[in-house]
N, C-alpha and C positions, 0 to 999 in steps of 0.2 A: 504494500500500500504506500504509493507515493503520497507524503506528507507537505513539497514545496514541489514544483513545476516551472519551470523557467524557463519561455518558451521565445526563439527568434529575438533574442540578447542583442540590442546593438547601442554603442555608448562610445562617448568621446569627449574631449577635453579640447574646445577651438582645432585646428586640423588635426592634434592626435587622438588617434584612433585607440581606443583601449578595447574595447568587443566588436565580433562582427558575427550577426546572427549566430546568436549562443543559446544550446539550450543544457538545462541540469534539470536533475532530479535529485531528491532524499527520501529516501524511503525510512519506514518509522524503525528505529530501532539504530539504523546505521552511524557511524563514529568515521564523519570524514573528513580527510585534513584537504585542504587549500591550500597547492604550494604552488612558486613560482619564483624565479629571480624578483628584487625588487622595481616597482615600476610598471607590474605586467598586469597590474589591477585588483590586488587580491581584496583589499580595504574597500576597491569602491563596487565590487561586487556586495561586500557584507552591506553597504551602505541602500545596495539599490534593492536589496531582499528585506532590508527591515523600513524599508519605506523612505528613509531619511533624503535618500537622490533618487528624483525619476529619471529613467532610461532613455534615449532620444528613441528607441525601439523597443516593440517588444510585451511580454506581459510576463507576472510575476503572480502564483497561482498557490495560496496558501489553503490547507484542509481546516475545514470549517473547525472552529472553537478549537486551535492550536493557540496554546500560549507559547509566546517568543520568549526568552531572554536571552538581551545582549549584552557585554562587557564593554559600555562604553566608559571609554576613562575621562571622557571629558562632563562626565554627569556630575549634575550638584550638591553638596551634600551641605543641610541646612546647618551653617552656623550656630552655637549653641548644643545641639546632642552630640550625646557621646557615641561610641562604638557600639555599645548595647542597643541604645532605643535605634539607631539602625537597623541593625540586622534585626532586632526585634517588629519594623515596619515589613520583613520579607511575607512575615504571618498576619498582616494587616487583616486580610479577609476573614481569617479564624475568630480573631477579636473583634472584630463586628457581629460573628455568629453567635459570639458570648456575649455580647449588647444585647444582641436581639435574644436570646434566653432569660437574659436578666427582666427585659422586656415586657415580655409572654407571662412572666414570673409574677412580676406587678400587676399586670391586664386580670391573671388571674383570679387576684382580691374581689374582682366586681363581675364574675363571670360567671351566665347562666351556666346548666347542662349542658347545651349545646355545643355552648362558645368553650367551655372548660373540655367538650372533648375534643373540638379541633385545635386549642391551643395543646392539648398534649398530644397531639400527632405530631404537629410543627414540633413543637421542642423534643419530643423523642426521634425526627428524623435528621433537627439541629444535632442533638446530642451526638448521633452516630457516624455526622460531617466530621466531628470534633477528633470521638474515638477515631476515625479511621485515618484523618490527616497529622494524630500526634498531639493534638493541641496536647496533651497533659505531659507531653515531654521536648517543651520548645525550647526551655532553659538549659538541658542538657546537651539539646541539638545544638542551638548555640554554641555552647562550650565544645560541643566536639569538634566545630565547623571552624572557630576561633582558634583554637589551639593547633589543627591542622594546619592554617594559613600564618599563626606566627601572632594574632593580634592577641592573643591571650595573655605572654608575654607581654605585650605592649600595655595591657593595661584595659578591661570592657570600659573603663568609665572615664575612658578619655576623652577628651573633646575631639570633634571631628577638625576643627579650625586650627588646632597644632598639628595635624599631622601632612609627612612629607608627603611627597608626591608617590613613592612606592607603596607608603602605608595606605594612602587615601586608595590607590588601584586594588588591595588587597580587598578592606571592606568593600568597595565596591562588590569586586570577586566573591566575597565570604557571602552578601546579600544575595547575588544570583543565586550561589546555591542553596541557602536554603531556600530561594523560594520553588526549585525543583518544576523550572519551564518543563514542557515539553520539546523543545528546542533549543536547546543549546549557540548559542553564537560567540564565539572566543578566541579573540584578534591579541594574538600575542601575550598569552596569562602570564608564561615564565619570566618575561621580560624584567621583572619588580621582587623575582621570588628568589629566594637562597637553594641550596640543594635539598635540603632537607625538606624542604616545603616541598619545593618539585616534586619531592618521593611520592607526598601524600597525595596532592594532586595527580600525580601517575596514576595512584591505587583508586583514589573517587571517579576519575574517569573511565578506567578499565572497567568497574561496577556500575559505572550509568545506564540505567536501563532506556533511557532514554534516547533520543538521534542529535548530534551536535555536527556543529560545524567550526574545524578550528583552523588556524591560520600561525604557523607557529613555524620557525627558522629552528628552534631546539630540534636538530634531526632527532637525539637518543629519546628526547621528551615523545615526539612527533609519530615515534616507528614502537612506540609501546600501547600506545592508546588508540588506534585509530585501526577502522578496516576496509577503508574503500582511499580512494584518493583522486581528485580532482584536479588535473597539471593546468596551468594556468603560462599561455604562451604563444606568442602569435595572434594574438587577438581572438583566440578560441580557447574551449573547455575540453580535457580530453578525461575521460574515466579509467581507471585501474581500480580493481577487485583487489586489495590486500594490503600491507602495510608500506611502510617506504623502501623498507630491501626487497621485496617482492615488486614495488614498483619501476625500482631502477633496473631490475633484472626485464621486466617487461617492457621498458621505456627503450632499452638498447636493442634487444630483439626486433621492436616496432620497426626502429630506425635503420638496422639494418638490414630491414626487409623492405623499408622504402627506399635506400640506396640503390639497393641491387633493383626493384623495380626504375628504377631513376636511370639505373646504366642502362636499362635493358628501351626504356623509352628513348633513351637520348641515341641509340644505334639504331632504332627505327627510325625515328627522325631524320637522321646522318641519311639512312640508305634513303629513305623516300626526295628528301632534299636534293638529293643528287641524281635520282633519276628526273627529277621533274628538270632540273637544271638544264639538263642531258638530250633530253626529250619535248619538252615545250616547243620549241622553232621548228621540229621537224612536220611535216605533213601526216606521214605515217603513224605518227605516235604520240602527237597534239595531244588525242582524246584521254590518251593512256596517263601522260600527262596532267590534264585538270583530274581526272579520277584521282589520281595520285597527292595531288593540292587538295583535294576536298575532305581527303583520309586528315591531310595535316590540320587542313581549318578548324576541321571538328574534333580533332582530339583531345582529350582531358586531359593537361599537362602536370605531372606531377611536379614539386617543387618540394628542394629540399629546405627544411628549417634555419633560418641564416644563424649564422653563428652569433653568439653574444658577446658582445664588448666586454671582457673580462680586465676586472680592474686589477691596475700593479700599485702596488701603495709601495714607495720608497722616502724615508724620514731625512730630509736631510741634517749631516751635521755640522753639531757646532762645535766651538775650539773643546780642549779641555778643562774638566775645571778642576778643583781642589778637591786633595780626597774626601774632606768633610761634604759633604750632601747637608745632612738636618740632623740636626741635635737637640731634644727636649728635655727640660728638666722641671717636672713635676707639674706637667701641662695637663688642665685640663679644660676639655672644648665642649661646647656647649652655647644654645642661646639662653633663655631665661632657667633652663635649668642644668647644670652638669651632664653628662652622657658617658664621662670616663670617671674613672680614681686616676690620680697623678700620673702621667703616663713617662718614665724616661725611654725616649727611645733616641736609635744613632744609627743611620742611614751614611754610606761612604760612595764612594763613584763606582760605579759598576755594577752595583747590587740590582737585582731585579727580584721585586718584590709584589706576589698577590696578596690584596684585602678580602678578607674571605667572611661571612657571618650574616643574620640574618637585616634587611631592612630596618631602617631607625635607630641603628647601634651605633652610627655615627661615622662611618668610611667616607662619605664625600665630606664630612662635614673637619673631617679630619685633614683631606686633602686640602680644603679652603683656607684653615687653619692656619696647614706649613707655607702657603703662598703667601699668609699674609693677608686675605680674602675678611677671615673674621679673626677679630682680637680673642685672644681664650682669657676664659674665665679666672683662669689661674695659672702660675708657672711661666715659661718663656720658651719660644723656638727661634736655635742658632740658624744661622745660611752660611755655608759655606762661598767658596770665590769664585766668579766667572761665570756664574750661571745662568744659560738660557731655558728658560721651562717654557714647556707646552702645554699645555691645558688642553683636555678634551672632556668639556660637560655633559651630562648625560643628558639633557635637554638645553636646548638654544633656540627659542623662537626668532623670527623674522616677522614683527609685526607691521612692515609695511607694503608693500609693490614691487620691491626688488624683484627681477628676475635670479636667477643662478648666477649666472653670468656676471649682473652687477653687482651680487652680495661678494663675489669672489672678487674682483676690479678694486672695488672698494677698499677692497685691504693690499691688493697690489696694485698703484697708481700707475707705477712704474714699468709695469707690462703692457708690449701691444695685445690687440685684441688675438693674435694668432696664438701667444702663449697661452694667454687665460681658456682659453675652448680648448688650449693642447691640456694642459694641467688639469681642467677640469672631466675630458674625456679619461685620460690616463686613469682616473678613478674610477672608470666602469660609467660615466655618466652617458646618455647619448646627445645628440643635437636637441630633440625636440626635448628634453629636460634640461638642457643647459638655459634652453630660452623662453623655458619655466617659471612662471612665477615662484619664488620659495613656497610662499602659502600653500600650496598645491599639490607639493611633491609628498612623494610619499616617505616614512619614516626610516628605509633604508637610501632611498635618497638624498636624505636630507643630513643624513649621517655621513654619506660618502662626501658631499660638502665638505661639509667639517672636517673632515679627515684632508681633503686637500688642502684645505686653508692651511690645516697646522701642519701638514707633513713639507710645506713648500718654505717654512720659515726655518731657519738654523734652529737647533735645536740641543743639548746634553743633557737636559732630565726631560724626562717625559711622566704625566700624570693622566693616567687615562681612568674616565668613571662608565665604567659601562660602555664600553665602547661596541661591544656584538649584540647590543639591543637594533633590532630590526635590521640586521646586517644577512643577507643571504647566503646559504653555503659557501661560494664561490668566492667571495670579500672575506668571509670570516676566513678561507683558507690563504688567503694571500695578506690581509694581514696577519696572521700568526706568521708567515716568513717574515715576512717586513719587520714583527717584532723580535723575531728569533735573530735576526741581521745588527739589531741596533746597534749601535757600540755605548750607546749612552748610558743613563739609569735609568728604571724602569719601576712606577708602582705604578700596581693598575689595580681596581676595583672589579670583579666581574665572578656572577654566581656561576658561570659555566664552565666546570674541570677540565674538559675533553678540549677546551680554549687555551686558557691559562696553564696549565699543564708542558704544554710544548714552548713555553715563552720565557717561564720566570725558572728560578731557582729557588725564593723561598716562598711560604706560606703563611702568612700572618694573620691568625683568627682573631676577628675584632672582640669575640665571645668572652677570649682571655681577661680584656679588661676595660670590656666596656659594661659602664650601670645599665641594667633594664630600669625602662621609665614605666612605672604606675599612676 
C-alpha cells in the first residue's frame, strides 16, 4: 500500500533544473534513505512532499488521514518552556482527551439517565484512547526518549531560550518522536548528535514500525536503518531495494550494463552513419540510404551519467610558528554559567587533536575561547608566536543577496574573476551554484564555500567545528586527505569516528571535564 505518490516531478530554481518528470513512491512500513551528492535536490524534494514549496510540475499524493512528521530545524520553540512542557506538547491531543473526561465528569452532576449513559460511552471509549496510546506512561516515555537523545543530561527543566543550536535540533528530534507520525521525515538527524546518541537512534529507527524518509551523509548511520533507497541524480529519482552496500553493488552493475549498452549503440550508430555517408549521393542506394537516416532519427539514445565535479580541498600554508600553540591555566568557559572545572590544558605545533562528547558540553565554545572569540569566566589562555588560524564555524549565515561568487570576491578583492570561479569550482562547486545566491544553496554547498574561503588563506593552526555536517561522501573523503596532508595543527570538533579517525592522533573527551548543566 503506497502511503505518498509522487507523480511527473518537475522543479527548478530560475534556469536550474533540479527535477524533471519524477515520480516516487513509499509504501507503508518502508525505511528509505535519500541520497545524492550535494546540490542534487535532496532538501527541496522533502520541502515539496511536506507542502512547504510547490513544484512548477506535477502532483504530490498523500493517503488519506497520514500524519506527517518533519524534523525541521528551523521550527520555533516558545520562549519561556522548558524541555519538558515540550516534549510534553508531543501528547497534546491525549491531554485534551483528559479535559474532555474531566468534562463529561462535571456534565455528569446534572445528568438524566439518558445523558449519564451516553456520557459513559464517550468516557469509556475516551478512556480506552488513553489506555491504548500510553497516556499513563508519558513521563517515562519522556524520560526514555530524553535520555536517549542526551537532553536528560542536559537538564528537562531547562529553558528552551538557553539552548544551543545542537540542543535546540535534538528537542526538536526528541518531540517528533514521541509524537510517533506515521511518516517519518529526517533531513540530517546525526548532524547535532555524538556517537552514543547515534547508537540509540540507530536502534529506534531499526524498531520503527513505521515508513520514514531520511536524508543522511552518515553512510555507517544511513546503511543500518534503512531498506529501500532513493538515488537522487541527474534531475531524476532512481529506486534500489536494500540498504546502501547493496545499493552500491546495484548502482555499479546498473552502470555497467548501461556502458556496454552505450558501446554497443555508439557502433550502430558508427556503422549506420557511415553507410548513409557512403550511400546518400548515389542513385542506386539513395532509398537504402534515408531508411538508414530514419533508423538514426528515431532512435533512443542512451547517455551516459556525466561525471561529477569532485572536489580537491588543499589548505594552504602558512610560515611556522612557535612550539607553544595554547596554554591554559585554570580556565574556565562559559557564558552566564560555567561549563568546565578549571581546565589546564597545553597544545604544541603539530599536534592534531579531536573534541569528542556529547552537545552543550562546551567544544565550540571552547574553540571561541582559545581564539579569543569569548572572555572565560575564569583562568587565562597563552598564544603562542606567529600564528595564522583558520576558523571553520559550524554554521555561517549569509543574510543578504550575495551570490557564491560575491561572498567568495569579497574576501579576495584581489583576484580576477577567472581565479575566484577556479577556486570556487576546485571545491566541487559547479557554475550554476557559483552564480547562486548563498541563501539558496544547499547545506553541503554552502559548506564547500566555506571550506574554500578558509582553505585559500595561509594558514598553521586550523580549528574546525563540525566541519562533515552536510558534506557528501565524496568531500568528506577528500577532505580527510586534505587533513591527513596538513602540516599544521589541527583540533577539530566532529561526532563522526570513521572521519576523525584517519586525520588526528589524539582524542580529547570533553566528558572528562566538562560540568553537565541542570
Amino acid at each position: 500500500m503506497s502511503v505518498l505518490t509522487v507523480k511527473e516531478l518537475t522543479h527548478g530554481f530560475g534556469d536550474r533544473a533540479i527535477f524533471e518528470d519524477v515520480s516516487f513512491r513509499l509504501l507503508k512500513g518502508e525505511h528509505v534513505g535519500l541520497i545524492g551528492a550535494n546540490g542534487e535536490g535532496k532538501s527541496t524534494f522533502m520541502n515539496i512532499i511536506t507542502g512547504s514549496l510547490m513544484p512548477d510540475e506535477g502532483t504530490v499524493e498523500w493517503s488519506n488521514r497520514v500524519r506527517v512528521g518533519y524534523l525541521d530545524q528551523h521550527a520555533k520553540l516558545i520562549p519561556g518552556q522548558t524541555i519538558r512542557e515540550v516534549l510534553r506538547s508531543a501528547f497534546a491531543y491525549l491531554y485534551a482527551m483528559e479535559e474532555e473526561i474531566i468534562a463529561i465528569g462535571d456534565a455528569m452532576a446534572d445528568a438524566d439517565e439518558k445523558q449519564m449513559e451516553r456520557f459513559m460511552e464517550e468516557m469509556g471509549t475516551l478512556q480506552d484512547l488513553l489506555d491504548h496510546n500510553g497516556f499513563y506512561t508519558i513521563e517515562s516515555t519522556i524520560e526514555e526518549v530524553a535520555a536517549g537523545l542526551g537532553l536528560r543530561d542536559l537538564g528537562l527543566e531547562h529553558h528552551v531560550e538557553e539552548l544551543s543550536g545542537g540542543q535546540r535540533t535534538k528537542v526538536l528530534m526528541a518531540k517528533l518522536l514521541l509524537e510517533k507520525p506515521d511518516i517519518l521525515l529526517l533531513d540530517e538527524p546525526t548532524n547535532y548528535l555524538d556517537e552514543e546518541h547515534i547508537r540509540w537512534l540507530t536502534e529506534y529507527l531499526q524498531n520503527y514500525e513505521n515508513a520514514f524518509i531520511l536524508i543522511s551523509h552518515d553512510l555507517p548511520f544511513l546503511d543500518r536503518v534503512i531498506n529501500v533507497i532513493y538515488h537522487v541524480e541527474e534531475r531524476t529519482l532512481t529506486r534500489y531495494v536494500g540498504n546502501y552496500q547493496e545499493f552500491e553493488a546495484l548502482r555499479d552493475a546498473r552502470l555497467r550494463q548501461v556502458e556496454a549498452a552505450y558501446a554497443r549503440q555508439q557502433k550502430e550508430i558508427a556503422r549506420l552513419e557511415e553507410f548513409v555517408a557512403r550511400n546518400k549521393a548515389r542513385v542506386a542506394t539513395a532509398n537504402m540510404a534515408k531508411s538508414r537516416q530514419k533508423k538514426l532519427d528515431k532512435m533512443d539514445r542512451i547517455e551516459l551519467t556525466k561525471e561529477k565535479p569532485k572536489p580537491v580541498f588543499e589548505f594552504m600554508p602558512g610560515k611556522t610558528t612557535g612550539k607553544l600553540i595554547f596554554e591554559t591555566k585554570g580556565l574556565v568557559i562559559g557564558y552566564d554559567h560555567p561549563l568546565t572545572r578549571p581546565l589546564d590544558l597545553y597544545v604544541e605545533r603539530g599536534q592534531r587533536i579531536a573534541l569528542t562528547g556529547a552537545n552543550g558540553l562546551g567544544k565550540t565554545t571552547l574553540l571561541k575561547s582559545l581564539m579569543g572569540l569569548i572572555e572565560p569566566l575564569e583562568g587565562s589562555v597563552e598564544l603562542g608566536e606567529h600564528q595564522q588560524l583558520g576558523y571553520f564555524e559550524q554554521e555561517q549565515e549569509v543574510k543578504d543577496h550575495r551570490t557564491c561568487l560575491e561572498d567568495y570576491w569579497a574576501l579576495f578583492p584581489g583576484n580576477n574573476q577567472f581565479e575566484v570561479r577556479s577556486a570556487l569550482a576546485k571545491c566541487g562547486l559547479t557554475t550554476s551554484q557559483i552564480e547562486s545566491q548563498v541563501k539558496v544553496l544547499s547545506g553541503g554547498e554552502k559548506a564547500k564555500l566555506r571550506l574554500a574561503k578558509l582553505m585559500n588563506q595561509p594558514t598553521n593552526i586550523l580549528l574546525l567545528d563540525e566541519p562533515t555536517n552536510h558534506l557528501d561522501p565524496d568531500a568528506k573523503e577528500e577532505l580527510a586527505k586534505a587533513l591527513a596532508q596538513y602540516k599544521g595543527t589541527l583540533i577539530l570538533v566532529c561526532h563522526e569516528p570513521e572521519f576523525y579517525r584517519k586525520v588526528v592522533q589524539e582524542v580529547w573527551s570533553c566528558e572528562d571535564w566538562t560540568l553537565k548543566v541542570y
